[in-house]
N, C-alpha and C positions, 0 to 999 in steps of 0.2 A: 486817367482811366476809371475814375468811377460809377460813371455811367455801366460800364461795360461792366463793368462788376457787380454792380447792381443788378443788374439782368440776370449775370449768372446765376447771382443767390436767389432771384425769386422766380426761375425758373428751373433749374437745375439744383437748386439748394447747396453749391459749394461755396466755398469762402475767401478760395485763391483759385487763379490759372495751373495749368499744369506746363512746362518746361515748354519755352518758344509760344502757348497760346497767345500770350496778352503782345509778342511782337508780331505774332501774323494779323490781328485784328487790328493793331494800330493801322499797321499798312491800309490794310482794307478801308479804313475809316477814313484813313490819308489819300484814297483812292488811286493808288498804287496798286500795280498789274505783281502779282507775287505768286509764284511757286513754293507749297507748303511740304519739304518734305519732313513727314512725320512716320517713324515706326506704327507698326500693327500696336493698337492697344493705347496708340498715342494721343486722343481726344480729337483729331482731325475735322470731325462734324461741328463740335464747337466754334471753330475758328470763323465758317461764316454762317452758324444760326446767331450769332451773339452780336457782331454786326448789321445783318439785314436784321434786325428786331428793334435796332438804333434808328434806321433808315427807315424813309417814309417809302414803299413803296413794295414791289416785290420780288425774292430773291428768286431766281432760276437754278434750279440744280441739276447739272447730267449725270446719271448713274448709267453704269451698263447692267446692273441688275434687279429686278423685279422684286427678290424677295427682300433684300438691303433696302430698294425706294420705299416698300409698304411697310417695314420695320419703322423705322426714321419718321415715316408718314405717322402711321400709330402712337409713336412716343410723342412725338411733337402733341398730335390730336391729346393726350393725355395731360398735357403742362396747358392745356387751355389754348394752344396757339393752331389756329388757322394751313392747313397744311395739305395739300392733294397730288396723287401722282397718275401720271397717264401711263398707260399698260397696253398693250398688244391683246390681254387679255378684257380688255374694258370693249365696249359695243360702243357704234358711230354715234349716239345719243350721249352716253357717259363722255367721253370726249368733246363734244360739242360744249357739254353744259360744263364740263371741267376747265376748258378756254372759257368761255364766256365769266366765268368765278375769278378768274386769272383778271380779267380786264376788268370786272365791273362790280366783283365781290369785295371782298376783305383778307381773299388769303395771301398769304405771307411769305410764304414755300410751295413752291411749282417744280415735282419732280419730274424728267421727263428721262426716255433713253434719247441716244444719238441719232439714232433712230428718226425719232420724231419729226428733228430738227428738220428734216430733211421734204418735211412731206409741206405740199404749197396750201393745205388749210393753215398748218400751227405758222407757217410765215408769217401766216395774211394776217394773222390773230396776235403774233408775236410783237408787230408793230405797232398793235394799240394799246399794250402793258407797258405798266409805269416800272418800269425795269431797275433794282437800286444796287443787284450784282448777279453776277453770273458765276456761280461755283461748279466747277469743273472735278467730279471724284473718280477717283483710279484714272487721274490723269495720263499715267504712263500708255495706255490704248491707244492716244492719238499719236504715239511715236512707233514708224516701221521699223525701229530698233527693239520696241518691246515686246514681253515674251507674250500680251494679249492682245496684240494688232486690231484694234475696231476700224476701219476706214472712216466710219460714219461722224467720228470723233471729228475729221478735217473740217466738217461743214460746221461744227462752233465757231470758223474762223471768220464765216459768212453773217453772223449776228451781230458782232463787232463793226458790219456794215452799213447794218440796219440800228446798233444802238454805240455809236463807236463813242461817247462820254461811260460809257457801263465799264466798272472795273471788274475784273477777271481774275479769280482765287483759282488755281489749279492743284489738286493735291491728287500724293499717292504716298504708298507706304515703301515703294520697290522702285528704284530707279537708277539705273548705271550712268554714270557722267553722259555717255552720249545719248540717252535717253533725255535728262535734265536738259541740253542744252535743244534737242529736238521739241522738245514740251512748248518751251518758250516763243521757240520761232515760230511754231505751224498755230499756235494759239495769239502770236505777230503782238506779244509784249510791246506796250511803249517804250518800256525801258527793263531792263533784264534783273531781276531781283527773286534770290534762292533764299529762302530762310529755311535752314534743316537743323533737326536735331539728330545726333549723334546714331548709326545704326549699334553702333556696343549695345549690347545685355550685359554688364556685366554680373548680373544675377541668373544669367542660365546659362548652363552649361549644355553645347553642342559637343553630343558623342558619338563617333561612328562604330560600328562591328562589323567587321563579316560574318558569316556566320553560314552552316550547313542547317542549321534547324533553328529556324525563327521561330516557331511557333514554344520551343520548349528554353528558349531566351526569352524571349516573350514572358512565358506564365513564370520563369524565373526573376526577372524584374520588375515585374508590377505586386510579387507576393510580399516584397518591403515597400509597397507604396499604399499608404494610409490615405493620401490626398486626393482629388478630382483628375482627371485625365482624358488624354485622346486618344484615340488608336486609329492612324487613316491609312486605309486601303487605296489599293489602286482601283479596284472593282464591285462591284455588289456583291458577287461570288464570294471574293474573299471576307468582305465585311460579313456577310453569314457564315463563313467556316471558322472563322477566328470568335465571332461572337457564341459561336454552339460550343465551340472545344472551351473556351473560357467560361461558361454558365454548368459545364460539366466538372469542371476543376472548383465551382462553389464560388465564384467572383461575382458580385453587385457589380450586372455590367448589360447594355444594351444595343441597340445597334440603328443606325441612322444612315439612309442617300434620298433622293430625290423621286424615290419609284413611289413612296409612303404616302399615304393619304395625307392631307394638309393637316386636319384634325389630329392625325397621329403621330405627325412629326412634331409640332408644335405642344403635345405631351411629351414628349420623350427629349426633349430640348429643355421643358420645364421640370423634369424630373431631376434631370442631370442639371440642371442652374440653383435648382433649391439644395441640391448635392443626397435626391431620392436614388439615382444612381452617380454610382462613384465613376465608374469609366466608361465612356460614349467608343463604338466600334464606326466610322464613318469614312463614306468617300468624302470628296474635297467638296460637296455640296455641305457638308455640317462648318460652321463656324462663323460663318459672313454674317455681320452685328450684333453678335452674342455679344455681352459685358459683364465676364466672368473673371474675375481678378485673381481666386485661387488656385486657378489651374497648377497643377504639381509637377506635371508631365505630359510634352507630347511626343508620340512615340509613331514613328512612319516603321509601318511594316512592307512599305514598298516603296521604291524611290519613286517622289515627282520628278517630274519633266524640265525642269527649271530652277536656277538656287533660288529666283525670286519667288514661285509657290514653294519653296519651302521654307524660305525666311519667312515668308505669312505665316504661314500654318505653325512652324514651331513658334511665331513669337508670340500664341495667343497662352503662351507657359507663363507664367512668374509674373503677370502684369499687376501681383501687391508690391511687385520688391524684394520678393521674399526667393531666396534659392530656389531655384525649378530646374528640370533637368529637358532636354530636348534628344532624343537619341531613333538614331536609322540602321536600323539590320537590313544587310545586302547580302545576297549571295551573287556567286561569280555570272551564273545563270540571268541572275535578274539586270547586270550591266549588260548582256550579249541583247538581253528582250529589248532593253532600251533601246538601244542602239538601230533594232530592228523596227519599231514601235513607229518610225519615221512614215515607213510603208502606207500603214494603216491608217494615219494621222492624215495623208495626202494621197486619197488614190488618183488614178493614173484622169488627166480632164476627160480624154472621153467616156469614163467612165460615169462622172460626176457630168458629165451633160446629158447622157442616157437618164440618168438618174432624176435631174431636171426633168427631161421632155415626159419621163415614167409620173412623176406628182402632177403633171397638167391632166393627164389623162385618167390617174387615179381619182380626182376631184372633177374631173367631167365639165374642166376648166376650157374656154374656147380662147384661138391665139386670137391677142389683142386687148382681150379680157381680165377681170382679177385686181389689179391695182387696189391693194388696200385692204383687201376680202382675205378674211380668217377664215381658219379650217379647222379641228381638233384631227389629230393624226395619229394612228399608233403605226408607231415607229420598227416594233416587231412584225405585227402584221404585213407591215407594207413592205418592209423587206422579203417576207417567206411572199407576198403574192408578185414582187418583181426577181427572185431569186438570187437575191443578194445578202451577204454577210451583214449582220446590225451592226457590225463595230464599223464598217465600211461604208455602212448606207452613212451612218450618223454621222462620220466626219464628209461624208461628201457634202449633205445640209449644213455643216456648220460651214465648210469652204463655200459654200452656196452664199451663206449669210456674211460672210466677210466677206463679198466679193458687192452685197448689197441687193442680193436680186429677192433674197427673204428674209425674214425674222422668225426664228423659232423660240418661242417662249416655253420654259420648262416649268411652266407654272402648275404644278401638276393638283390635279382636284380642286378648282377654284369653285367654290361654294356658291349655290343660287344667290341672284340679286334682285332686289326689286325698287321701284320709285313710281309714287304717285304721279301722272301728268295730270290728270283733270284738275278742277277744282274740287271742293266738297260737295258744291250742290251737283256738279254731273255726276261725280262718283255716286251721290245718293238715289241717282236716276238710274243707276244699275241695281243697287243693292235692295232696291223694293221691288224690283222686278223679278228677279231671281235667287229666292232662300239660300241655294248653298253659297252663291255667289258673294251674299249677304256674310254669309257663316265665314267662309275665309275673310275679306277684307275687316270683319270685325277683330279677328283673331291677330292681323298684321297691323292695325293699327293699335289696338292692345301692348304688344309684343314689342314692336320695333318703332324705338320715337324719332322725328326727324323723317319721317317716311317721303310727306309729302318734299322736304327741302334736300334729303339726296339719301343714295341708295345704300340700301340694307340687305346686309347676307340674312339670308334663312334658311330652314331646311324642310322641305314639303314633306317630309316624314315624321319631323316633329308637329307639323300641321297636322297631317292623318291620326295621329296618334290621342292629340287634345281636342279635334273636332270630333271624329269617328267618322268622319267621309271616307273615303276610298280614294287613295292618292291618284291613282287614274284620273278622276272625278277631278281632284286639285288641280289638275296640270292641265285640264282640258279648261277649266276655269280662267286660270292664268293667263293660258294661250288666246283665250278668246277674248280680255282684256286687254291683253296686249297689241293683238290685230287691231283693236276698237281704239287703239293711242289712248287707253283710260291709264293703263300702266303700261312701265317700260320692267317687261321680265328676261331675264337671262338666265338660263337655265344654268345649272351646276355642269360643271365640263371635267372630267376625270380622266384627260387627255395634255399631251404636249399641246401647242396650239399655232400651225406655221400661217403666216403672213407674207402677201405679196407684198415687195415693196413695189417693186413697178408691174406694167400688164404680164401676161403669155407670154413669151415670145417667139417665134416661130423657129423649129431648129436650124434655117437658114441665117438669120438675125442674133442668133444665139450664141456668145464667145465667151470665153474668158482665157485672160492674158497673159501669157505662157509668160511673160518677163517675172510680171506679183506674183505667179504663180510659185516658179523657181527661187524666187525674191523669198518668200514665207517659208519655203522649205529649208533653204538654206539657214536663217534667222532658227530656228524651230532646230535644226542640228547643231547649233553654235549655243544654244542652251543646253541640250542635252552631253554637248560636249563637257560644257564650263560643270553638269552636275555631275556625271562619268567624275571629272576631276575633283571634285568635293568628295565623290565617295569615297577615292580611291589616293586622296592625297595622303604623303608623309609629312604634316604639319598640323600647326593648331588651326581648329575647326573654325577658333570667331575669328582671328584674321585672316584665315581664307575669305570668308564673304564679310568681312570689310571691306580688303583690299576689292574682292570684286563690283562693289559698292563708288567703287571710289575714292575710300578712307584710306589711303596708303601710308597713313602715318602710324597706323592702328598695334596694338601692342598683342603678344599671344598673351593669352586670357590667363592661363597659368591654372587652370580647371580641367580642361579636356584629356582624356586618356591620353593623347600626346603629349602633352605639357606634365601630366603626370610621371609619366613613364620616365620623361626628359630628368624631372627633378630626384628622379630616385638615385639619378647619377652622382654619386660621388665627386665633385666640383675640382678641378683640376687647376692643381697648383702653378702650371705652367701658363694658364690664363688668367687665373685669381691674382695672382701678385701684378702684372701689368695694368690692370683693370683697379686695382688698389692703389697703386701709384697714379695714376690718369686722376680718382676721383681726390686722392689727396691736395695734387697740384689744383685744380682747376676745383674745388669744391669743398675748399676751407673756408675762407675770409666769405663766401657768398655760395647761392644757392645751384649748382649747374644742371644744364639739361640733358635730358636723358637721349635727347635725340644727338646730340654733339659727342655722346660716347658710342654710339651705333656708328657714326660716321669714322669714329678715331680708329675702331679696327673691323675695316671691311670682310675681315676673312673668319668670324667668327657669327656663327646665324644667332641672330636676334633673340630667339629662345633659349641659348643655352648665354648668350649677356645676361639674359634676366636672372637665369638660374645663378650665376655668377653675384649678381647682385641683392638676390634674396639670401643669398647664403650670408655674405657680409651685412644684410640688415638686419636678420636674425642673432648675428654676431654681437650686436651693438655697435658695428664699427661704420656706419652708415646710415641715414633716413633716405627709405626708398619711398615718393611717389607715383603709382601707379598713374592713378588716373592723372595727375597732372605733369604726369612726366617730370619728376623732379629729384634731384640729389641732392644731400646734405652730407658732406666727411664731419664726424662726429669725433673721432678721436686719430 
């Protein structure tokens, strides 16, 4: 492995692998089909940047998210390596020349969504890249077991057709056995190969509360937290109530979702990573490729949907190793809202097809037409102009977009872009022509390098401001460039941004399929169920989402208010002496397992074994191994 090591250190400047990296890249290298499953925090992009950068050739990555693809994209661009992602928010030009770089450039990394996959340009294009792997993230999407169903995922299985030598990394951080084993098949593995590391934190402790007043649990728990933290909302709403009553209480603390300008989310992300503020208030849009290791605490003021979104979100806690806490205040109200919350999540089809037929007609869309064509959308508007609920309208577009017939991009304030098409000497046949015309493109080619070779954010305000033209003036400039193919401009968009995937369709031709339909609903109540029962279990918190994991060998943590509360118990003599005799006979001459005394007495819960058994290693009269499950009788 020294190749591969090498890479690390002069791209990444580390000096070892982290836990399972250096076995999923062997595979890779071995060109073995493998399944990475790796915890939130667990280095999972490594596994195949550090491979395809061995290989001649280039690597394919499916993301289903836009802000994670451009994140990733940027770091990479940073370490010197060659790297592009295609977006819903990019224009039929940007795409174009972003395949063409794929085939005939030097990049390295080709992010794309599933999306993409799908559409008969990137096939046609797909087929002429020298392909050296295909990595597949938040793998779990392409399983109808998982709690983020993408359909679009399946059609990965179609590239395998088209490059069936290309080996196939799939990762996720969140996977239930029958998740793992669905990954494998629809993604049609040569041979079935799981490399996972272990779901345990043993270094964070999951805490549950009930509670009538979160809000004054809340300012009570975080006034002993000196460290960095999160606070996730379930809504914007509350992310501002909770961030006003905490800046009133005198807390270094700020607040984050997806509505923010890009410019100011991307402050307030860096404020909080330099640790300029101590605790971030945010919906579930704050967190996706952040690499912040001292997080202290993450603290859910409202319960997710899913133990899988909340495995993610609390495990972005303690990723130094160092004690973190993860803790959920619920009141009894907020299980009944869940529970209801299914409604809202799935409105009724024909409601969600009026709602369709309402967006052709809102965009002045003709049936048959559309195919491919972006829109920017405000999502509130268009709900008060068709007289529908936002929270209604917006899961009916999302059911829209898992069904395949859109893509809504929450790419919110994507910043003007620009690229040179001419050459010099035409550009220069403009620029003697007309002074202002002059005045801008001197200022952009100044300003932004790489102009003519690919496109540049700017902002025609900072234009106005160091020219002294009249931004009006700018944009009429631009646009008439543009028309002219001297430049390729894209105006700034401060908008969601929806996408046909296919034409119109007539509301005669119009379906969707009451079987998937009931299929996601039901899936979508079997989460909510399994979190209902995390809230509201009488047990330790990390073996509940082991066990739901898969990990059923998994121990209680001996940290969590239950395990606590368990150990305050006074150790009862009537268990203690059996339990003392078992480990004597069987755990003198040699070392015995801890699992083999679990089985010796069925009728005694696991947790209060352990307490049994921490008492006698405190004693001296035993070595107890946790993590390796192991017993020593000592005397």
């Amino acid at each position: 492995m020294d190749k591969p090591i090498n890479i690390l250190k002069q791209y990444w400047g580390f000096d070892t692998f982290r836990d399972k990296q250096k076995e999923i890249i062997s595979s890779v290298l071995e060109e073995k089909d493998c399944l990475a499953l790796l915890p939130t925090g667990g280095g999972k992009s490594i596994c195949f940047q550090v491979p395809a950068l061995i290989h001649e050739g280039l690597c394919l990555v499916v993301s289903p998210l836009i802000a994670l693809m451009e994140d990733q994209v940027n770091q990479l661009q940073k370490r010197g390596i060659k790297a592009a992602a295609i977006t819903s928010a990019m224009s039929k030009r940007q795409i174009d020349i972003a395949l063409d770089n794929a085939i005939y450039g030097e990049l390295k990394f080709l992010y794309v969504s599933p999306e993409r996959l799908q559409t008969r340009l990137f096939k046609a294009r797909f087929e002429k890249m020298k392909i050296n792997l295909i990595a597949v993230d938040e793998a779990h999407c392409i399983s109808e077991w998982g709690y983020d169903f993408r359909p679009a995922y399946l059609s990965i299985a179609d590239l395998r057709e088209l490059k069936p030598k290309t080996t196939v990394l799939a990762l996720t951080a969140t996977a239930t056995p029958d998740v793992v084993d669905d990954i494998q098949a629809q993604l049609k593995f040569r041979s079935k190969q799981v490399i996972r590391k272990s779901f345990e934190r043993s270094n964070l402790i999951y805490n549950i509360e009930l509670t009538n007043n979160k809000i004054n649990r809340l300012i009570h728990f975080i006034s002993n937290k000196s460290g960095s933290g999160i606070i996730y909302c379930g809504t914007r709403r509350s992310v501002k109530t909770v961030c006003n009553r905490l800046l009133i209480e005198g807390f270094n603390v700020d607040y984050y979702h997806a509505g923010l300008r890009h410019e100011e989310r991307r402050q307030k992300q860096k404020n909080w990573t330099i640790g300029k503020t101590q605790i971030i208030v945010s919906t579930n849009a704050f967190g996706m490729g952040i690499d912040k290791p001292d997080v202290q605490f993450v603290l859910h003021y409202d319960i997710p949907q899913s133990p899988e979104a909340y495995f993610q979100e609390a495990g972005r806690a303690g990723r130094d190793g160092k004690p973190a806490e993860a803790l959920l205040y619920y009141t009894v109200e907020d299980l009944k809202r869940l529970e209801e919350s299914i409604d809202k999540r799935f409105p009724p089809i024909a409601l969600i097809k009026r709602i369709y037929d309402a967006l052709g007609n809102h965009f002045q869309l003709a049936v048959g037409s559309g195919e491919e064509c972006s829109f920017p959308i405000d999502i509130a508007q268009f709900s008060e102009k068709y007289n529908q609920p936002i929270t209604i309208t917006y899961n009916a577009l999302k059911f829209l977009e898992l069904c395949g017939f859109i893509e809504l991009s929450e790419n919110y304030n994507q910043p003007s872009q620009i690229k040179i098409l001419s050459d010099q000497a035409g550009l220069y046949s403009y620029q003697v022509r007309d002074k202002e015309i002059n005045t801008v493109i001197l200022f952009l080619l100044r300003s932004e390098m790489g102009i003519f070779e690919n496109y540049a954010r700017f902002d025609e305000n900072n234009i106005a401001k160091k020219t002294g033209l009249p931004r009006k003036t700018i944009l009429q400039k631009l646009q008439f460039l543009n028309d002219a193919e001297v430049i390729d401009y894209i105006p700034r968009n401060n908008q969601p941004t929806l996408t046909y995937k296919t034409e119109r369709l007539a509301p005669t031709h119009f379906s969707i399929d009451p079987t998937f339909y009931h299929k996601r609903k039901k899936v979508a109540l079997s989460k909510i169920g399994a979190m209902i029962d995390f809230a509201s279990s009488k047990g330790c918190t990390s073996q509940f989402l082991l066990n739901y994991f898969g990990e059923t060998d998994g121990l209680a943590c001996g940290q969590c208010s239950y395990c606590k509360h368990l150990e305050k118990r006074v150790p009862e003599k009537i268990k203690t002496e059996p339990i003392l005799t078992w480990c004597k006979i069987n755990c003198t001459n040699h070392t015995g397992k801890l699992a083999d005394l679990i089985k010796a007495f069925p009728s005694i819960e696991e947790q209060e074994l352990l307490i049994e058994l921490r008492y006698l290693s405190e004693h001296g009269i035993i070595k107890l191994d946790v993590q390796d499950r192991l017993i020593t009788y000592l005397k």
